[in-house]
C-alpha positions as CSV (number, residue, x, y, z in Angstrom):
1,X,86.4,15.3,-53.0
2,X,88.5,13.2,-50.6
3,X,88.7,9.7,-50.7
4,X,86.8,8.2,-47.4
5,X,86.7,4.7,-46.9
6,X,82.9,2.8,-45.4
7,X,84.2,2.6,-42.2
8,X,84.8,6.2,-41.6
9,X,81.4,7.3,-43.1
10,X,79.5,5.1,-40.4
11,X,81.9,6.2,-37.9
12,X,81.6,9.8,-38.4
13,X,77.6,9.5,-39.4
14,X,77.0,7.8,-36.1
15,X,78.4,10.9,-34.6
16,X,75.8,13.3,-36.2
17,X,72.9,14.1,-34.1
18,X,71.0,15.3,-37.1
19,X,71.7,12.1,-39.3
20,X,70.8,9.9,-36.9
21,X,67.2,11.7,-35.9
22,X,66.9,11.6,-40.1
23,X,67.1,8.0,-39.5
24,X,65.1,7.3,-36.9
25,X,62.3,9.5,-39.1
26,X,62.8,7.7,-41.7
27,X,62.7,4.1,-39.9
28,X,58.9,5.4,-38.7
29,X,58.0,6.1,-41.9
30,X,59.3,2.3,-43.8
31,X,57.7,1.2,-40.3
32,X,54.3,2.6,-41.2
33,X,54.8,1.5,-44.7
34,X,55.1,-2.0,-43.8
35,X,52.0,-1.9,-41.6
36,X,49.7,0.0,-44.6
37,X,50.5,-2.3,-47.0
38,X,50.4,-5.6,-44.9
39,X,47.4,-4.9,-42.7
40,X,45.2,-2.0,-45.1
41,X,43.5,-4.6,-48.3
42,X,44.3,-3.2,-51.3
43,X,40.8,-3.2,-52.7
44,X,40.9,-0.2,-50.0
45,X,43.6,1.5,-52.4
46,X,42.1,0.7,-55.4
47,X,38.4,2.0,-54.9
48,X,39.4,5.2,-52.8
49,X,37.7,7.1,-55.6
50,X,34.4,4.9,-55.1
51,X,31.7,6.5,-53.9
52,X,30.0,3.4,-52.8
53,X,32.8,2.2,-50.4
54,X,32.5,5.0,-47.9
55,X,28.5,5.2,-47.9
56,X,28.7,4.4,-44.5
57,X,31.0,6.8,-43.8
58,X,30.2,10.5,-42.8
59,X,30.8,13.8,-44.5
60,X,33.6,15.9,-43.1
61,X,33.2,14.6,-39.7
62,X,36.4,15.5,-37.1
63,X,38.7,13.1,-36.0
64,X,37.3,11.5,-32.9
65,X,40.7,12.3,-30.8
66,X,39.0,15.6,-30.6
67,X,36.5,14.8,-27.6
68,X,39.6,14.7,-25.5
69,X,40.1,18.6,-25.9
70,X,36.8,19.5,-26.1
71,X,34.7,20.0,-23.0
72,X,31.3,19.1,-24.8
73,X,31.2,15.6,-26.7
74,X,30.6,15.7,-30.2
75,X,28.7,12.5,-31.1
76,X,30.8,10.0,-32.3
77,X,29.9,8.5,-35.7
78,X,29.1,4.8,-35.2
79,X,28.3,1.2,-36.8
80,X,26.8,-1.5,-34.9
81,X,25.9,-4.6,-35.8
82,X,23.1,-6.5,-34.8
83,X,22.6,-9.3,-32.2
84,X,19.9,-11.2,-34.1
85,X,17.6,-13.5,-31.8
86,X,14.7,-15.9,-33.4
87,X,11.5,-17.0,-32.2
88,X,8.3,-18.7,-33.7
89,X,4.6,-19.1,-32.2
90,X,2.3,-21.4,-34.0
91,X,3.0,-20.3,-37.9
92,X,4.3,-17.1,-37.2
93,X,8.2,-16.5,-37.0
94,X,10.0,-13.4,-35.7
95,X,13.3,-12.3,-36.3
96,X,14.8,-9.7,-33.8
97,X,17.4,-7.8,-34.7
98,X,18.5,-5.4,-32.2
99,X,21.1,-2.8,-32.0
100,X,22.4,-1.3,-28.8
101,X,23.8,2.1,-28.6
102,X,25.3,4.0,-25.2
103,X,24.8,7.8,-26.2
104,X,26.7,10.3,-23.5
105,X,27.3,13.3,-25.8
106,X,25.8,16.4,-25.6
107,X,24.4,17.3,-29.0
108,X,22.4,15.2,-31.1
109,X,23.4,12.4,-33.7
110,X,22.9,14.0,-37.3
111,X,21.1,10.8,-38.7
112,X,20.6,6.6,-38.6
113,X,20.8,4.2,-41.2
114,X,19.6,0.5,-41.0
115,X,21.3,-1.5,-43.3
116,X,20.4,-4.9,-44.0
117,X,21.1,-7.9,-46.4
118,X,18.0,-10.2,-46.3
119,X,17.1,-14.2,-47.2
120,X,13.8,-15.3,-47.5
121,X,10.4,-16.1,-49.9
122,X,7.0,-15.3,-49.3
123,X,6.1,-11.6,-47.7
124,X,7.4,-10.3,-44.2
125,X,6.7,-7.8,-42.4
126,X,9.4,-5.2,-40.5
127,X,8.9,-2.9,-37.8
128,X,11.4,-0.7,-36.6
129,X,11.3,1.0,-32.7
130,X,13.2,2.1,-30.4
131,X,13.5,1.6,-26.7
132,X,14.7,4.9,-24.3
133,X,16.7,5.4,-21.4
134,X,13.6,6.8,-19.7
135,X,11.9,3.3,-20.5
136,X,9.0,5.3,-23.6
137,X,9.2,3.0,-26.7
138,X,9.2,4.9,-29.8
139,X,7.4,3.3,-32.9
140,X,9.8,3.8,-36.3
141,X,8.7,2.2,-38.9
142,X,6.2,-0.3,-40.1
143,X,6.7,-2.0,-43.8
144,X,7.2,-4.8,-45.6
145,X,10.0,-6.4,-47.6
146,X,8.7,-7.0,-51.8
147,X,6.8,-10.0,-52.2
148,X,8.7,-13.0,-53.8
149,X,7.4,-16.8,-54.6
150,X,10.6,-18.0,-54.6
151,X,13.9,-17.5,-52.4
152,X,15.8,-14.0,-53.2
153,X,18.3,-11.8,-50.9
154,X,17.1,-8.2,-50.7
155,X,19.2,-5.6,-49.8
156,X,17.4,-2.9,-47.7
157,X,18.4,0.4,-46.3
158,X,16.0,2.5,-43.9
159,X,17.1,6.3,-43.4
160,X,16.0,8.5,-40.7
161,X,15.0,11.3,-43.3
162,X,12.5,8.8,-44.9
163,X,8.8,10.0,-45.3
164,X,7.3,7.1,-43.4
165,X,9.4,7.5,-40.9
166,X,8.8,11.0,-39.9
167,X,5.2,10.7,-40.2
168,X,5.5,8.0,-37.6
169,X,7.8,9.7,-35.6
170,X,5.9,13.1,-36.2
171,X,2.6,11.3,-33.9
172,X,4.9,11.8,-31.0
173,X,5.5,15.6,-30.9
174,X,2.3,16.6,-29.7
175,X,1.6,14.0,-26.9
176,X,5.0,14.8,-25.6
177,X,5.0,18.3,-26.6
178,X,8.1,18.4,-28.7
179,X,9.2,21.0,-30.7
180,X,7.6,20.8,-33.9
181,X,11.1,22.1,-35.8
182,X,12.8,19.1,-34.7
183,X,13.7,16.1,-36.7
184,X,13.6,12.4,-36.2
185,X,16.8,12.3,-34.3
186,X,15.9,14.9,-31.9
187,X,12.6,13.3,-31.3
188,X,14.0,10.4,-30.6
189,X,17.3,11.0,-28.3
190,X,16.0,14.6,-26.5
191,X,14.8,14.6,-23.1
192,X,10.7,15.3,-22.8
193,X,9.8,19.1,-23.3
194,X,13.7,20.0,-22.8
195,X,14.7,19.4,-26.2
196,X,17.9,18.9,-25.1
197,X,20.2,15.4,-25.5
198,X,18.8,12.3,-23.2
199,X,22.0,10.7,-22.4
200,X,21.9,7.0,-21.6
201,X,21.4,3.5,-23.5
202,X,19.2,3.3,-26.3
203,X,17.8,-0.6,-27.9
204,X,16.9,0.0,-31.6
205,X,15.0,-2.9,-32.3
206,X,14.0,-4.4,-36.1
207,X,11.8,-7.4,-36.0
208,X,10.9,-9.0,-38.9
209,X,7.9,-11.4,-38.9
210,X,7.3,-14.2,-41.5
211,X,4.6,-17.1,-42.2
212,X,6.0,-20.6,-42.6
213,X,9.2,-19.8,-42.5
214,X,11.7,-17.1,-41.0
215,X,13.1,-14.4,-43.0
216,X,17.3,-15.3,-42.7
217,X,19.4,-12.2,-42.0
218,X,23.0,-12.2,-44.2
219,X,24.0,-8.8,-42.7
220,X,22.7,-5.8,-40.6
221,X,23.9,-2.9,-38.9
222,X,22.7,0.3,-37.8
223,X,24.9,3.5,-38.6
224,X,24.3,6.1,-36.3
225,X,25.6,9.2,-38.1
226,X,27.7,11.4,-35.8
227,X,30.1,14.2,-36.3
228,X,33.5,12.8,-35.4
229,X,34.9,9.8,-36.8
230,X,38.3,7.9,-36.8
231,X,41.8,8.7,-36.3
232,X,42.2,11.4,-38.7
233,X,38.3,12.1,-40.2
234,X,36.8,11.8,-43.2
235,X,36.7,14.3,-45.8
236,X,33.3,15.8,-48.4
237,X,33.2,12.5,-49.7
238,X,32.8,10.1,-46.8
239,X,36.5,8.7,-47.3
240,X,38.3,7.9,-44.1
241,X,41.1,10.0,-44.2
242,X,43.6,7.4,-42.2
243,X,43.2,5.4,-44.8
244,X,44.4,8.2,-47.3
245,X,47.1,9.3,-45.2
246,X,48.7,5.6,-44.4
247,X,48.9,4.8,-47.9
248,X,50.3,7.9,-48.9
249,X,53.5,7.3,-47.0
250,X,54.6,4.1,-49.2
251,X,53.6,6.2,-52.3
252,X,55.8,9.1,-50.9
253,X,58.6,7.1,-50.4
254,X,58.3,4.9,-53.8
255,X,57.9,8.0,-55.8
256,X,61.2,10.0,-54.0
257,X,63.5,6.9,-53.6
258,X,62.7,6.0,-57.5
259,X,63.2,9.5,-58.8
260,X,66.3,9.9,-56.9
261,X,68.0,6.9,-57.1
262,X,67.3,7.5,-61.4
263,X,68.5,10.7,-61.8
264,X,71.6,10.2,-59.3
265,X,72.6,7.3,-61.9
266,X,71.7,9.0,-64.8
267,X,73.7,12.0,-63.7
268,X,76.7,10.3,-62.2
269,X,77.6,7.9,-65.0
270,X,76.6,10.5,-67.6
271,X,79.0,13.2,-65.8
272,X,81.4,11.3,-65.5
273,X,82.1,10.0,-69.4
274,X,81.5,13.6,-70.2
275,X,84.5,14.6,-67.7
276,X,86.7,11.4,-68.7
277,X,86.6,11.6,-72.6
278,X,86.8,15.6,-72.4
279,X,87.5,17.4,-76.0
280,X,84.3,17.7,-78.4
281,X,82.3,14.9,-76.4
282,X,82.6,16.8,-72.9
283,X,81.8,20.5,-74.8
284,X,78.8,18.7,-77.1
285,X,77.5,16.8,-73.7
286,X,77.6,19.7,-71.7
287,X,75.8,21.8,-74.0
288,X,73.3,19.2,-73.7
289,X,73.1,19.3,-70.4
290,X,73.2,23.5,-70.1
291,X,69.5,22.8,-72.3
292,X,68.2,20.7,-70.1
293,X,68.9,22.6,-66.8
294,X,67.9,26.0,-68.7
295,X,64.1,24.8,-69.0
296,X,61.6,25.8,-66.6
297,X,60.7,21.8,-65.0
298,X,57.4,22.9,-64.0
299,X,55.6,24.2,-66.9
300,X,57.4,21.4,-68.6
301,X,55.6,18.8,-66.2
302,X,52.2,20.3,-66.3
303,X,52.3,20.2,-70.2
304,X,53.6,16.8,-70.4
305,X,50.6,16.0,-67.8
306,X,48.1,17.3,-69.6
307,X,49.1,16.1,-72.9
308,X,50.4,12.9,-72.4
309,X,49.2,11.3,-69.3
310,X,48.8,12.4,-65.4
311,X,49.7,8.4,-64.5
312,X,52.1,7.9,-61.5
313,X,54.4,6.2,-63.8
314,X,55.2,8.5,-65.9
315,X,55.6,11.2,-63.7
316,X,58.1,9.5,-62.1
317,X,59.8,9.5,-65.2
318,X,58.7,12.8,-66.1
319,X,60.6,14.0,-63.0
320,X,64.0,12.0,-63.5
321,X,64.5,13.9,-66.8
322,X,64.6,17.5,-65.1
323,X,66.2,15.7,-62.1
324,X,70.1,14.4,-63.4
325,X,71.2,17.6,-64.9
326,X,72.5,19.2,-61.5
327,X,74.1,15.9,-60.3
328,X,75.8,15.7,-63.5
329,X,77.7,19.3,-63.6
330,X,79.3,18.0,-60.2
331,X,80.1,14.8,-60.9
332,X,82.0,15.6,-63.9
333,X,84.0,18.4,-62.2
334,X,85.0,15.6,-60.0
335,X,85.9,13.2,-62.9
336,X,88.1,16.0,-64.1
337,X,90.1,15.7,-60.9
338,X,90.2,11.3,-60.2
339,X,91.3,10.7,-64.1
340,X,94.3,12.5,-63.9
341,X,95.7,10.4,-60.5
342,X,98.5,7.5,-61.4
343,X,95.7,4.5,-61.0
344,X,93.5,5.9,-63.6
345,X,96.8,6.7,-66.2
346,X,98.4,3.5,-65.4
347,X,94.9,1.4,-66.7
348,X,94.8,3.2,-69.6
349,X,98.5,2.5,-69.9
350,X,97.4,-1.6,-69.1
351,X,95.0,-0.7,-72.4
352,X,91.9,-0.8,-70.4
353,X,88.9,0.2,-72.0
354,X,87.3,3.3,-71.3
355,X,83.8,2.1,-69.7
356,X,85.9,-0.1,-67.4
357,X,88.0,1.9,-66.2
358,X,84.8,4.7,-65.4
359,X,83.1,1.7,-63.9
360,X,86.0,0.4,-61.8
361,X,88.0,3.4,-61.3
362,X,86.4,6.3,-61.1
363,X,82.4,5.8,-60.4
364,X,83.3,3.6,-57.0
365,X,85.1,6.9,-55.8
366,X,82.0,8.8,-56.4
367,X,79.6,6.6,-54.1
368,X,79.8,8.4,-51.3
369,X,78.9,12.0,-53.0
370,X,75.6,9.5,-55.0
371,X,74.5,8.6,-51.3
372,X,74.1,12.2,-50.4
373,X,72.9,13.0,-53.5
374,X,70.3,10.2,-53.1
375,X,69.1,11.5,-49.9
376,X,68.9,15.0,-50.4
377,X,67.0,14.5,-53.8
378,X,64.1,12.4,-52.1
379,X,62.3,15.8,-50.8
380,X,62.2,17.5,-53.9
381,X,60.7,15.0,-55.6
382,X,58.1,14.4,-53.2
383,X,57.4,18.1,-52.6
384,X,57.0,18.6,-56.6
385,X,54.7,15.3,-57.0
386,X,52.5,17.0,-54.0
387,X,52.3,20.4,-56.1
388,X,51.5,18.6,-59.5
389,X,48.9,17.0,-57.5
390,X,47.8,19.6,-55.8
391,X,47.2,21.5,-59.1
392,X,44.8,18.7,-60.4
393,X,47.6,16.9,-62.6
394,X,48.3,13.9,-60.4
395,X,47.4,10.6,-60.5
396,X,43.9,10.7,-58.9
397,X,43.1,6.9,-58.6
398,X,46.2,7.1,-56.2
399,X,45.7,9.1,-52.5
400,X,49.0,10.6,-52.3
401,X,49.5,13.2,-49.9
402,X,49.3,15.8,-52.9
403,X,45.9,14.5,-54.2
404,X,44.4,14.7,-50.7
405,X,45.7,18.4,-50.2
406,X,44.2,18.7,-54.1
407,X,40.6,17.5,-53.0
408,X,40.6,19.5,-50.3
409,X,41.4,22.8,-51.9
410,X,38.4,21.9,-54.4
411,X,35.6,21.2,-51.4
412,X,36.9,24.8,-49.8
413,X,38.2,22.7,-47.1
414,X,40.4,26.2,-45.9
415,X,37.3,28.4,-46.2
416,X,34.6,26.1,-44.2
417,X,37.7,25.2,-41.6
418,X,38.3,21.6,-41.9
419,X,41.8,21.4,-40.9
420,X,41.9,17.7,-40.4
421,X,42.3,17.7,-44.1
422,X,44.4,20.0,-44.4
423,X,47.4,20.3,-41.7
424,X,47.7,16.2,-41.5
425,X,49.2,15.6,-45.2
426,X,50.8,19.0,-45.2
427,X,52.6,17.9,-41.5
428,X,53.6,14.2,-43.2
429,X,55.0,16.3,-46.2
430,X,57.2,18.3,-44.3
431,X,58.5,15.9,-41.7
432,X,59.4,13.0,-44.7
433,X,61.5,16.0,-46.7
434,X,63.0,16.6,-43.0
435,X,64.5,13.3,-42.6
436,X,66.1,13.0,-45.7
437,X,67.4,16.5,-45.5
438,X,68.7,15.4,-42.4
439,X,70.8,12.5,-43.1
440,X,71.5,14.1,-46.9
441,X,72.9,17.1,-45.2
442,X,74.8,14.8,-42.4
443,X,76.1,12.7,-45.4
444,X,77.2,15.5,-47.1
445,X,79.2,17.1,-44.5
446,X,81.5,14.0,-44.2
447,X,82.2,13.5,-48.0
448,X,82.4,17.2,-48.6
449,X,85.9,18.1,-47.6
450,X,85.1,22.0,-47.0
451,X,81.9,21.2,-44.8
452,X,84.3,18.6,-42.9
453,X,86.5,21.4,-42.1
C-alpha cells in the first residue's frame, strides 16, 4: 500500500461521484437519527412491545399516503378530542362533550371508541348520540357512571361493538329500513335505504348530567377506527410503524459503526504485532487466526443467542469476534512490507521499544486502509444483526429493522399482503449498506494502489 497523505485522500474522495452520494446517504440517515432521538420520547422506545400503548392504534391499517394513489378513499383512522362545554339548570348540571368528525371516504369506518378520564362523586348519568349530515339524530347509548360517595376518577371506554349499543342502534333499522346485516357503523354513517357511505360532517355528542355538582372531565377522545393510518402504518399489533422504522435507523448505525470500528482495531493492531515480531509469534498468531476465520459465524451466533443471551450488547460483541479475523490477514501482510523500510530499522536501531514503534511507525501508515475497512464493514454488520433478528434471536425489546421484518414474517404479513411492513425496513436496509459501500469502495480505490491504477 502506498503512502498517501490527508490532503490527497479528500482531494481525490471529493472527486468520486460514488463517495460523495455515500455521503450524502449517510448525512440523511445521522440526520434522521438526530431528529428520532430528540423529537420521538423514549418511553416510545421502551414500551414498543406494550400492548397498552398502541390500544388506540389500529390493526394493520395502510399508510395513509395511500389515498393519493387510490381512486376510492379508504377511511382514515382518527382521534379527536373533545370540545367540552358546561351548563347547569336549577340542580341539574350537564357536561357536553362533543366530537366533530368530516367523513368524505367511500367505505365505512371499521369501529369508534370513546375514551374518557372522568372526576366526580355522587351518580351521573351519560348519553351518547350522534348528529347526521342529513340533520336525523341517532340515540347511542344511555348509562351511567358507578355510584361513588366520595370523589374518584373513573376511566371509561364505550366501543361500538358493545351490546347496549347495538340494541339501541338496532331500533333504527326498521323505521329507516336498513339492512338488518349491518353493524353499528353502517347504521350510523350510510345513506337511508342505500346502504352506502353518507359523506359529510358528523357531531358525536356525550353529555354527562350530574345533581349538585358537575361531573369534571380529565380527558376524552373519540377514535374513530379507519383503515389507513400514519406515515408508514401500523402493523398486527396496533404499533405505529414510523415509530419502528425512525428508531431503527440510530440502532442500525450504533450497531454497524460499533462492530466495525471494534473489529477494524482488533484486527489492525493484532495484524500488525503478528507481522512485526514474525518467527513462532507470527506462525502461533496466525494459526489463531486461521481457527477463527475457519468457523461457520452464523451457527456460531445463533448458539451463542440462544444459550447465552439475544441482548443487543452482546451481539454486538458476539459479532466483533467473527469480524477482525479478515482485517487482520491484510494488515499483517502489510506490516510485513513498512517494517523492513529505513525509519522502522533505524528506531529499533535508537532501541525503541517494540509497541512504540507499531504505534508510531507503522499503525499511522495503516489509517487510511482502517477507514475503508471501517466503512465497508458497517453493512455487514447490519445486514447479519437484521438476519439474527429476523430468525427470532434478536433483541426484541429493541425495533430494529430486523425485529420488524421478524414480526412480520410471524403475523404472515407476505401471505395476507401487507407490504407496508414489509418493503419499508427491507428498503432502509439496503439503502444504509449502499452508502457505506459507497464511500468504503470510493475509499478503497484511493488507498489501494492497484484500484488507483
Amino acid at each position: 500500500m502506498s503512502s498517501v497523505s490527508t490532503n490527497e485522500i479528500k482531494r481525490e474522495f471529493l472527486k468520486s461521484k460514488m463517495g460523495l452520494t455515500g455521503v450524502f446517504i449517510l448525512l440523511g440517515l445521522v440526520l434522521i437519527s438526530i431528529i428520532t432521538i430528540s423529537t420521538i420520547p423514549v418511553s416510545t422506545f421502551q414500551e414498543w412491545n406494550n400492548p397498552e400503548k398502541w390500544i388506540l392504534y389500529p390493526k394493520t391499517s395502510v399508510p395513509s399516503w395511500v389515498n393519493l394513489l387510490s381512486p376510492e378513499k379508504i377511511p382514515e383512522h382518527k382521534i379527536i378530542d373533545a370540545e367540552i362545554f358546561e351548563s347547569h339548570k336549577d340542580e341539574i348540571f350537564l357536561v357536553s362533550q362533543q366530537f366533530g368528525v368530516s367523513f368524505e371516504y367511500d367505505d365505512f369506518p371499521s369501529d369508534f371508541i370513546f375514551e374518557t378520564k372522568t372526576k366526580y362523586s355522587d351518580s351521573h348519568l351519560v348519553q351518547i348520540k350522534v348528529i347526521r349530515p342529513d340533520g336525523i339524530i341517532l340515540e347511542i347509548l344511555s348509562t351511567s357512571l358507578p355510584h361513588s360517595e366520595i370523589d374518584t376518577i373513573h376511566n371509561q371506554r364505550y366501543f361500538s361493538t358493545d351490546s347496549m349499543i347495538k340494541k339501541n342502534l338496532n331500533a333504527y333499522k326498521e323505521e329507516f329500513q336498513f339492512d338488518f346485516s349491518i353493524g353499528a357503523t353502517e347504521i350510523i354513517f350510510s345513506n337511508l335505504n342505500e346502504n352506502q357511505v353518507q359523506k359529510g360532517n358528523y357531531i358525536f355528542i356525550m353529555d354527562t348530567y350530574g345533581i349538585g355538582e358537575p361531573a369534571e372531565v380529565l380527558e376524552s377522545k373519540m377514535i374513530l377506527g379507519g383503515k389507513t393510518f400514519g406515515l408508514m402504518g401500523t402493523d398486527e399489533l396496533r404499533r405505529d410503524l414510523a415509530v419502528g422504522l425512525l428508531w431503527g435507523t440510530p440502532l442500525a448505525l450504533f450497531i454497524g459503526i460499533s462492530v466495525s470500528i471494534g473489529s477494524v482495531v482488533v484486527g489492525l493492531v493484532y495484524g500488525v504485532y503478528s507481522g512485526y515480531k514474525g518467527k513462532k509469534t507470527d506462525e502461533t498468531m496466525m494459526r489463531f487466526n486461521d481457527v477463527i476465520y475457519a468457523l461457520p459465524a452464523l451457527p456460531f451466533l445463533i448458539i451463542l443467542a440462544v444459550t447465552i443471551s439475544n441482548s443487543i450488547f452482546l451481539m454486538i460483541g458476539f459479532l466483533m469476534i467473527f469480524s477482525w479475523v479478515g482485517i487482520a490477514k491484510v494488515s499483517r501482510s502489510m506490516s510485513l512490507q513498512i517494517k523492513t523500510r529505513q525509519y522502522v530499522e533505524a528506531a529499533k536501531i535508537m532501541g525503541q521499544k517494540d509497541s512504540k514503534i507499531i504505534f508510531r511507525h507503522i499503525l499511522p501508515q495503516l489509517l487510511p486502509y482502517a477507514f475503508a475497512s471501517i466503512a465497508i464493514s458497517v453493512p455487514a454488520a447490519i445486514t447479519t444483526e437484521a438476519g439474527l433478528s429476523f430468525l427470532g434471536l434478536g433483541d426484541p425489546s429493541f425495533p430494529t429493522w430486523g425485529q420488524i421484518l421478524h414480526d412480520a414474517n410471524t403475523y404472515g404479513a407476505t401471505a395476507q399482503g401487507f407490504w407496508w411492513w414489509i418493503v419499508p425496513p427491507g428498503i432502509l436496509i439496503a439503502i444504509t449498506g449502499l452508502a457505506f459501500v459507497f464511500i468504503g469502495n470510493a475509499l478503497d480505490a484511493i488507498v489501494n494502489p492497484k484500484l488507483k491504477r
